[in-house]
C-alpha positions as CSV (number, residue, x, y, z in Angstrom):
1,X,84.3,96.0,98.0
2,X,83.5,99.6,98.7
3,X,80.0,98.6,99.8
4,X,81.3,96.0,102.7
5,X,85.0,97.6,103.5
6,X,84.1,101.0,102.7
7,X,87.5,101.1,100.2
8,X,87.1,102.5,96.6
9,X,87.7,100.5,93.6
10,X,91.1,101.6,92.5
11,X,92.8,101.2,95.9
12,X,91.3,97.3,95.7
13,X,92.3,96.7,92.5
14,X,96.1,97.8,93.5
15,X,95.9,96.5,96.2
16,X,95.0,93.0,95.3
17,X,97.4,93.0,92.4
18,X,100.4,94.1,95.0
19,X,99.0,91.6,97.5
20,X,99.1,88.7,94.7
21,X,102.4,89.7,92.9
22,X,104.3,89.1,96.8
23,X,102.1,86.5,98.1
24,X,99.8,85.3,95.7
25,X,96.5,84.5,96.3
26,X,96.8,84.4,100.1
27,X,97.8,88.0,99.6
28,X,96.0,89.4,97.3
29,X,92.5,87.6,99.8
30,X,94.2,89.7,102.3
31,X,95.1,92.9,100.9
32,X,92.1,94.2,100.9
33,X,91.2,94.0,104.6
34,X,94.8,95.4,105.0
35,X,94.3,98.2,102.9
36,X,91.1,99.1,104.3
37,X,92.8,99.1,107.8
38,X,95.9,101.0,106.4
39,X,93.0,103.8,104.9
40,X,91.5,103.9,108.7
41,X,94.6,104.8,110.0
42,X,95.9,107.6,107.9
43,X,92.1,108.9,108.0
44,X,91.4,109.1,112.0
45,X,94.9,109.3,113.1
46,X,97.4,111.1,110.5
47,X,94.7,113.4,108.8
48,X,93.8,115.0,112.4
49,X,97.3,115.6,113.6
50,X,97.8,117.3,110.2
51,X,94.6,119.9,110.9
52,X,95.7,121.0,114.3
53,X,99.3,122.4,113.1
């Protein structure tokens, strides 16, 4: 996954395994997507705000 979503192993690996323990294999299908958009967030929008203070 980290070559086509750009998220590293581990994170898809947990977040698969949360994703299927809550919604089973719909979820742990689209965990990953969500966890690479969860990743984008807290890297171009939480991450910055942090620098400037």
């Amino acid at each position: 996954m980290k070559s086509s979503v750009d998220v590293p192993a581990a994170t898809t690996i947990v977040a698969a395994l949360i994703g299927g323990a809550l919604l089973g294999i719909v979820g742990a299908l689209l965990s990953i997507p969500v966890a690479a958009a969860i990743q984008l967030i807290v890297s171009e929008v939480v991450l910055p705000r942090q620098e400037h203070h």
